[in-house]
VOGU-3710 file (C-alpha; in Angstrom, 3 decimals, decimal comma):
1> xxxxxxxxxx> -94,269/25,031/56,138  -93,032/27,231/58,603  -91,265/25,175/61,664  -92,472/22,110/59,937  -89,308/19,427/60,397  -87,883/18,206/57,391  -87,688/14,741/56,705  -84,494/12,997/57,288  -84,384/11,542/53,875  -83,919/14,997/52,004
11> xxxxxxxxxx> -81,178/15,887/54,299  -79,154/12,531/52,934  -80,049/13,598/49,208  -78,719/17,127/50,305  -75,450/15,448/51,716  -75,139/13,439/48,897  -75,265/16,295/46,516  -72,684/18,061/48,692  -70,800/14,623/48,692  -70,874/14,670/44,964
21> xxxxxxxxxx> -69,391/17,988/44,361  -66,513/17,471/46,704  -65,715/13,995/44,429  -66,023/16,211/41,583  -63,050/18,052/43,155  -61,422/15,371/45,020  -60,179/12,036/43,713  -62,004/9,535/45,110  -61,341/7,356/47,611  -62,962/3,830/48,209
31> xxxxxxxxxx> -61,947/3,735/52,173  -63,772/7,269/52,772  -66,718/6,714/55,684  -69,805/8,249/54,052  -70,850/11,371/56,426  -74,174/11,115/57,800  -76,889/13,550/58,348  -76,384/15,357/61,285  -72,685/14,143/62,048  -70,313/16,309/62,732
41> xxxxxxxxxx> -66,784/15,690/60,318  -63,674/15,546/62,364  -61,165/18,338/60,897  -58,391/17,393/63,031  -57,172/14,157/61,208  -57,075/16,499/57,304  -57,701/14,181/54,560  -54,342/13,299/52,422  -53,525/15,264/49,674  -54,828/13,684/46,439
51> xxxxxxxxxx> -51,691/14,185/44,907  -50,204/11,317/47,130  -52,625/9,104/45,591  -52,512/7,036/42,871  -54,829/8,683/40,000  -56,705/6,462/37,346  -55,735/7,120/33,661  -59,067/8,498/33,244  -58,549/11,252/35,946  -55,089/12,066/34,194
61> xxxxxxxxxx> -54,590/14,405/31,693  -53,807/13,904/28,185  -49,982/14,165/27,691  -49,238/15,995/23,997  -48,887/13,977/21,148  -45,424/15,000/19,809  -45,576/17,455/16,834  -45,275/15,689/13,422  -42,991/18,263/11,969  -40,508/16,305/15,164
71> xxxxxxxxxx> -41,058/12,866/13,618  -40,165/14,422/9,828  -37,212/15,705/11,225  -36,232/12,101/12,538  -36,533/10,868/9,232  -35,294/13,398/7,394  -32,243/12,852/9,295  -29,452/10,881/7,784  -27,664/7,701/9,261  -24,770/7,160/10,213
81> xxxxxxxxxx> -24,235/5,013/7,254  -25,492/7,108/4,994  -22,849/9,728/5,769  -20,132/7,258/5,351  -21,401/6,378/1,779  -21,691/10,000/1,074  -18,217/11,117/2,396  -15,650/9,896/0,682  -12,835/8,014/1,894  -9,661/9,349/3,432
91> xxxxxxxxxx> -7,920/7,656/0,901  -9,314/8,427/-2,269  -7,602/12,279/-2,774  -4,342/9,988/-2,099  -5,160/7,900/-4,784  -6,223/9,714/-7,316  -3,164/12,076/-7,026  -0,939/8,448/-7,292  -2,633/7,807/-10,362  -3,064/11,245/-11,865
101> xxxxxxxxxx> 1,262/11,616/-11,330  2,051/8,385/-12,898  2,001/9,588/-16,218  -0,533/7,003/-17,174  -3,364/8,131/-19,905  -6,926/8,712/-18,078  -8,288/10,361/-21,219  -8,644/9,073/-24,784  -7,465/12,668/-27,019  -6,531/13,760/-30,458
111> xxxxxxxxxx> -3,029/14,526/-32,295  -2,713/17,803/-31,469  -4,313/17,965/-28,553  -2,526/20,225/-25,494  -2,065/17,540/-22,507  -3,940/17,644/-19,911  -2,779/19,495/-16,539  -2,214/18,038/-13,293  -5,424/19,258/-12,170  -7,356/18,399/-15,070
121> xxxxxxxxxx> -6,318/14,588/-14,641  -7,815/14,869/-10,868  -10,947/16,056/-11,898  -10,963/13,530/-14,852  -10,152/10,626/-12,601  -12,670/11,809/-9,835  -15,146/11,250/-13,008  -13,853/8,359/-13,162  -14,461/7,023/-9,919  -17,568/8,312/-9,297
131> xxxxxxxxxx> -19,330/7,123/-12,189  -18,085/3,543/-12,488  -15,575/2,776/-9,820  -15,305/-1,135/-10,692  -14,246/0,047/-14,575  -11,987/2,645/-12,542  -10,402/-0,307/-10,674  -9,662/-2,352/-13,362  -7,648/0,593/-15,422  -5,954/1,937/-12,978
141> xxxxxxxxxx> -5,036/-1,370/-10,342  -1,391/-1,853/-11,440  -0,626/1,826/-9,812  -2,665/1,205/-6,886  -1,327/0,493/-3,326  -3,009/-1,280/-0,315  -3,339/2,094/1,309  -5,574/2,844/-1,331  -8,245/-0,279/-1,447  -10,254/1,642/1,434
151> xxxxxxxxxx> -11,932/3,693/-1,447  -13,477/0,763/-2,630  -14,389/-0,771/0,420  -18,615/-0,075/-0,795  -17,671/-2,509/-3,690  -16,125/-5,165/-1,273  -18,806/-8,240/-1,647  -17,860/-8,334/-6,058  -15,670/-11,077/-6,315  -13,793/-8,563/-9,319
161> xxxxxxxxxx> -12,902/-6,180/-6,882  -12,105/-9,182/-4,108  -9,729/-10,271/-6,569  -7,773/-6,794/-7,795  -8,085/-5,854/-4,493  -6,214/-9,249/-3,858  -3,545/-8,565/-7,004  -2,929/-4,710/-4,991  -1,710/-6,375/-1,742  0,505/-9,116/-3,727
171> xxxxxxxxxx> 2,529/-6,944/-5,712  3,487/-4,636/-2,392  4,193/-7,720/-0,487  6,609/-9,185/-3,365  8,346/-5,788/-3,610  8,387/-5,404/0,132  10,364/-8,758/-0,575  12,383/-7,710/-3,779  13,533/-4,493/-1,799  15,087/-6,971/1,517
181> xxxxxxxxxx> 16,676/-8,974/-0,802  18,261/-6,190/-3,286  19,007/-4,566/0,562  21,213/-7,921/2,205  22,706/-8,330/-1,456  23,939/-4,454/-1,214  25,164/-4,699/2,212  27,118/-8,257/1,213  28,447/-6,647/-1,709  30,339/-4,135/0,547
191> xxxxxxxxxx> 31,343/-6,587/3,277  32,521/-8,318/0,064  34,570/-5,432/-1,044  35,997/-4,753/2,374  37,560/-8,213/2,233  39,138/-7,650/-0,990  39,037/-10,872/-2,471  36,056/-12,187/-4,152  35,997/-8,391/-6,368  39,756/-8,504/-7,300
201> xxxxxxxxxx> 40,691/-8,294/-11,048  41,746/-12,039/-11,109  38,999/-13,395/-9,633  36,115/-11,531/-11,593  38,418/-12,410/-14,738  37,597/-15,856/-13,651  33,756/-15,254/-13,158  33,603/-13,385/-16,840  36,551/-13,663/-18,752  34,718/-12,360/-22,212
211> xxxxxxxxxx> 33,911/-9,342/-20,345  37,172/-8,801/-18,884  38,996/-9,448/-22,037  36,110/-6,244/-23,697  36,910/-3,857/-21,537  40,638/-4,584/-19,811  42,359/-7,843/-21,091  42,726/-6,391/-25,129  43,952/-3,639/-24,258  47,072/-4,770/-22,101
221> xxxxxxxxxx> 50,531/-4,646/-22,660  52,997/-7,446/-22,344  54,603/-6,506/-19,332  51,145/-5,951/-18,017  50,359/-9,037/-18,662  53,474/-11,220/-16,959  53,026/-8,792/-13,843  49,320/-10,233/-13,505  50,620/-13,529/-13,924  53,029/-12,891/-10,806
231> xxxxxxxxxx> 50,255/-11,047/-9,230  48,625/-14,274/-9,506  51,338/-16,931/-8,558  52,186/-14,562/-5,700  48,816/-14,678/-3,963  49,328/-18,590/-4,038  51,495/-20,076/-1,445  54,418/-20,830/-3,992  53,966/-24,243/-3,985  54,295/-26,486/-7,184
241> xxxxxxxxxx> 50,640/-27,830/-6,331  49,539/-23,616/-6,771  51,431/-23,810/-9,436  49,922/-26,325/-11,569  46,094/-25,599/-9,812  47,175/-21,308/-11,882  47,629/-23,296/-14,926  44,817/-25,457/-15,100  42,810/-22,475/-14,272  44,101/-20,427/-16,787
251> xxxxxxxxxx> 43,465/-22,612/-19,452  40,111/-23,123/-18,347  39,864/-19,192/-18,242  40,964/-19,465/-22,101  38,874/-22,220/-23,143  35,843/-20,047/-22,008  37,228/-17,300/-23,350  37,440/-18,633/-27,004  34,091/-20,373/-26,390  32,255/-17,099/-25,709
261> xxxxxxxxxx> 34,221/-15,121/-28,694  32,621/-17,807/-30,921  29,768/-16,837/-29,876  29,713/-13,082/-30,182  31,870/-13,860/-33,653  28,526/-15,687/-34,608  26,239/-13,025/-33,464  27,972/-10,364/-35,316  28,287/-12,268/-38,436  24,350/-11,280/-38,464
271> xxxxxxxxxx> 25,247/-7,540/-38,797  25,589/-5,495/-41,540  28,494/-3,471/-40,268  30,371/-6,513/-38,844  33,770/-5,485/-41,174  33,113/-1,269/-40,006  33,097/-2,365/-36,694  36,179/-4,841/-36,883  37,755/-1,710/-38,652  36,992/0,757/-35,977
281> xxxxxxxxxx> 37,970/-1,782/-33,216  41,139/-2,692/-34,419  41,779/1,022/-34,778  40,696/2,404/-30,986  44,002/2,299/-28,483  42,662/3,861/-25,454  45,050/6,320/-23,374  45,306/6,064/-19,502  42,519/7,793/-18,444  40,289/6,075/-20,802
291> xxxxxxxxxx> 41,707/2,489/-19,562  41,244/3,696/-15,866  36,990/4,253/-16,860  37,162/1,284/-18,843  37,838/-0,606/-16,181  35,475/1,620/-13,438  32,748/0,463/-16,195  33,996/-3,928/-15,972  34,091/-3,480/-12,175  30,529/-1,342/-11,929
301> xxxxxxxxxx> 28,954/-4,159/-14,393  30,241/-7,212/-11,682  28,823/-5,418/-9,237  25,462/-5,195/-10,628  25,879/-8,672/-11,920  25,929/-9,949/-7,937  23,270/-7,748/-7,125  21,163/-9,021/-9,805  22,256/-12,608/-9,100  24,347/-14,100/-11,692
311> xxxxxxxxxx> 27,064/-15,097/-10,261  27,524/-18,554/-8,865  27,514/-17,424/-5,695  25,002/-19,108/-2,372  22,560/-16,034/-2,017  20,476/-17,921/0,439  23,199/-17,174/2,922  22,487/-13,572/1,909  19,291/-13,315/1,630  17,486/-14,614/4,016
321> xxxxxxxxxx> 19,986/-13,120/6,874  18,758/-11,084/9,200  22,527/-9,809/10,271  22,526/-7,966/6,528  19,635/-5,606/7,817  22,220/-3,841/10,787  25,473/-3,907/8,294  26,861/-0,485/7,861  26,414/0,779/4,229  29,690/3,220/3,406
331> xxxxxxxxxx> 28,166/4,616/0,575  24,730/5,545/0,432  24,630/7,457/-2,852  25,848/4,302/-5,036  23,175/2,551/-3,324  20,248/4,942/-3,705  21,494/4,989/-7,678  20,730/1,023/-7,626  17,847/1,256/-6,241  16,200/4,257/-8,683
341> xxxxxxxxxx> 17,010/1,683/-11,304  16,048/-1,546/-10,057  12,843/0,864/-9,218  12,926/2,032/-13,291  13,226/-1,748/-14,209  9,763/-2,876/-12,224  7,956/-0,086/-13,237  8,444/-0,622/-16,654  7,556/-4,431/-15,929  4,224/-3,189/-14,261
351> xxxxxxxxxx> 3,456/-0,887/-16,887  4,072/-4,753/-19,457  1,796/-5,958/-17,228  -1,060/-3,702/-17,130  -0,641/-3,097/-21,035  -1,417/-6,811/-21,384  -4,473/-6,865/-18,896  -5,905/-3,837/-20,705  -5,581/-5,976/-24,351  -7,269/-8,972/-22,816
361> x> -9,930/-7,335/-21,323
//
């Protein structure tokens, strides 16, 4: 009723439904002095910001779930491993061009058939590879280098490929090796030729006198022959010990002479046109010039035969020293021409070797 007081106990349920909307607004905070009914709230000291304070999960919001089509994308996305199984190695264009200008055969065809072009062979090889690159290895390893194993480097826990792979890095190191030696042997071959001695006409007579007498000794004239002979006594010191060592020597010289005529007598026995050839032999009587090549031809063959290491000669002094790999080579052309066919000579080997692999397997 009208100036009727109102009981204190609805003015605490109206302050505590004013106290509830300001929590619905505010965070709470468990500290906070109730306000009584009839007390005056001190706005001097504000209340803190409810930012400052820490919020219950329950009063934060719900962060976004990230979008699926996100998570897809992650595993949609290849690896890193994945890309290096799907790129293919550096080496493998290098390899299959080594292979595909060998000359060897990377496709079974016809009589008849045109040959295959350069870029035919790549494509046929890349074929090759991709489909079975273990049957690839094992065809194609003898022209392989080690620059060349990183294309099967997916294939490296199969003991086959372990073991080709093995084969690949042996042959380079043994003609790494081949190629120092045939190097020291060239480079003591000239030093040898500077001094003058050990490649004079006497001396190789004594290191293959069957050869000497084929392509210079036959064909000499008397005179030629006593001014050797004093060629010969004159490089001595004159002395009656020289004199007897020249003799002894050159009966030894004929001895070995007559020893290896037997020999080739015996062998050409075996031919048909043993008595033509006698014939045509007897006949010949080279001029000058043809002499002069005759004997370019003994003295190119003793060369090779030191290179190739038949003489009796100590090559360990050669080849295993390291003051061969400085020496000054004068001519550079006769030297690249050894090489090409020393180079000819273990290709063909390889290509022996691989032709025998191929009929085993």
């Amino acid at each position: 009723m009208w100036g009727e007081i109102e009981p204190r106990v609805n003015g605490q349920e109206s302050m505590k439904s004013r106290g509830t909307d300001q929590r619905r607004t505010h965070s709470p905070d468990p500290q906070q002095k109730t306000v009584l009914w009839g007390e005056i709230e001190s706005t001097s000291k504000p209340d803190p910001p409810t930012w400052s304070q820490p919020a219950s999960q329950d009063s934060l919001p719900a962060l976004p779930h990230p979008p699926e089509t996100n998570a897809r994308e992650v595993n949609n996305t290849p690896s890193c491993s994945s890309d290096v199984q799907d790129e293919p190695p550096i080496s493998l264009s290098a390899m299959i061009e080594t292979i595909a200008a060998s000359g060897s055969p990377v496709k079974s065809q016809q009589l008849g058939d045109p040959d295959l072009t350069l870029e035919e062979k790549r494509e046929v090889l890349m074929d090759q590879y991709r489909s079975r690159p273990l049957v690839f290895l094992e065809r194609y390893q003898a022209h392989l280098k080690p620059e060349h194993i990183d294309a099967f480097s997916h294939l490296s826990s199969d003991c086959r490929v372990q073991y080709y792979c093995k084969e690949i890095q042996r042959r380079a190191s043994g003609s790494a090796d081949r190629r120092r030696v045939r190097n020291h042997r060239y480079a003591a071959l000239r030093a040898l030729q500077k001094d003058g001695q050990y490649f004079s006409e006497e001396q190789m007579r004594v290191r293959d006198p069957l050869l000497y007498e084929q392509y210079i000794g036959q064909y000499l004239s008397e005179e030629e022959i006593l001014q050797r002979s004093e060629e010969v006594m004159r490089s001595g010191t004159g002395g009656l010990a020289d004199l007897l060592i020249d003799s002894y020597q050159e009966k030894l010289i004929q001895s070995r002479l007559e020893q290896e005529q037997e020999k080739e007598q015996c062998a050409l026995e075996e031919s048909e046109d043993e008595e033509c050839e006698e014939v045509r032999q007897a006949e010949y009587e080279p001029n000058a010039e043809e002499k002069a090549m005759l004997r370019e031809e003994f003295l190119s063959q003793m060369h090779q035969r030191f290179l190739d290491g038949k003489d009796d000669f100590n090559y360990s002094e050669v080849d295993e020293n390291p003051d061969y790999d400085n020496l000054d080579i004068v001519s550079r052309d006769a030297e690249e021409r050894y090489f090409d066919e020393d180079e000819e000579e273990e290709e063909e080997e390889e290509e022996e070797e691989e032709e025998q692999e191929e009929m085993t397997h």
